[in-house]
C-alpha positions, 0 to 999 in steps of 0.5 A: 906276619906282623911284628908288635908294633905293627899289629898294635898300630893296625889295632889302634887305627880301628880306635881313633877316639881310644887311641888318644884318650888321656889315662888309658893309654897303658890300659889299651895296651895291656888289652891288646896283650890280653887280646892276643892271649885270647886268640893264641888260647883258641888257635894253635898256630898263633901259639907258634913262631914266637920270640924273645929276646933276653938282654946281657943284664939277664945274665951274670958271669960263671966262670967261662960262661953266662947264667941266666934264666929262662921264661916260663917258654913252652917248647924252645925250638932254637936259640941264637946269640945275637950282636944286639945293634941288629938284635931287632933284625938279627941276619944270619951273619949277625947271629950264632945259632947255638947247640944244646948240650946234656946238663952233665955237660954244663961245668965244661962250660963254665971252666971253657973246655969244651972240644971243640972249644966254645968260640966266637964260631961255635956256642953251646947252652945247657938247661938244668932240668930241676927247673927247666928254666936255668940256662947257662951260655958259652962263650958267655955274653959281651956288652954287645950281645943278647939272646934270641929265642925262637919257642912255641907255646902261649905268649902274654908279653910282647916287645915292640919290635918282635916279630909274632904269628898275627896276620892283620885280621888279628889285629882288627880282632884285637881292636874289638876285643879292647873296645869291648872291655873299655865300653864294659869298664871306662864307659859303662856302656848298655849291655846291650852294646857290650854284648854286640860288640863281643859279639863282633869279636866272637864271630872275627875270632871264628874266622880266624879260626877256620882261616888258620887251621893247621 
């Protein structure tokens, strides 16, 4: 699969002429970040095998420990503490993986005592369930670490050098869904082109469909 970047470039190749128009460059982007949400919205499996990566600043000092909160992911399947000079292609002897403990359990983090204890060997994180968002980390983050979380669920924002569930054809579809809202918005194209381009977009969403079903 492609990461974000590559599948905005591989979208932006489709629209030679949109890709270096003045002022709507921001506004392309965010197209193809509404695109994506389309396609994960009709396709279960582009809603699976996501990442995100949560810097040090995300977090503050608890005692032995880090706090920080989540984003609003669906269904976290693990999550590593990673050295952010690799954290864009984290390998495993540059990641931790790091196991989930009971919420009962989250002071023994903060006040480190842990058996056995959290090391630069072994990490734990709890979530508080109240919000399911509250997460606190042992041994808590340096400078040079960050969090990498692997979740399924609907994905809205991406960062340049994630990795995401979209093979290519996603992107050509992505493409088309963009350019049908600048010819709407920007252009103010004809309905009658409108229509014929969403309608393109329609049809290349259905075959990814039927090409990714689980």
């Amino acid at each position: 699969m492609l990461t974000w970047s590559e599948v905005k470039t591989r979208a932006r190749e489709r629209l030679p002429n949109d890709s270096t128009r003045d002022g709507i460059q921001t506004y392309l982007d965010r197209l193809l970040e509404d695109a994506a949400g389309d396609l994960q919205a009709f396709i279960p499996r582009f809603r699976k095998g996501h990442q995100t990566l949560l810097p040090v600043d995300d977090f503050f000092e608890e005692g032995e420990a880090s706090v920080g909160s989540l984003p609003e992911f669906n269904e976290i399947r693990r999550i590593y503490m990673v050295d952010t000079v690799n954290a864009t292609d984290p390998k495993p002897c540059n990641r931790k993986l790091l196991e989930r403990l009971p919420w009962s359990q989250n002071m023994r983090l903060t006040c480190n005592t842990m058996c056995p204890v959290a090391s630069e060997e072994k990490g734990y994180y709890t979530i508080d369930p109240k919000d399911g968002r509250t997460i606190t980390v042992a041994p808590k983050l340096d400078t040079n670490n960050a969090l990498l979380v692997y979740w399924n669920g609907m994905k809205l924002n991406f960062n340049d050098p994630e990795s995401t569930p979209f093979p290519p054809r996603a992107a050509q579809a992505m493409a088309l869904y963009a350019r049908t809202s600048i010819l709407s918005d920007i252009e103010e194209a004809p309905t009658s082109e409108v229509d014929r381009t969403f309608e393109l977009y329609k049809n290349l969403r259905a075959l990814l469909v039927i090409e990714n079903r689980e």
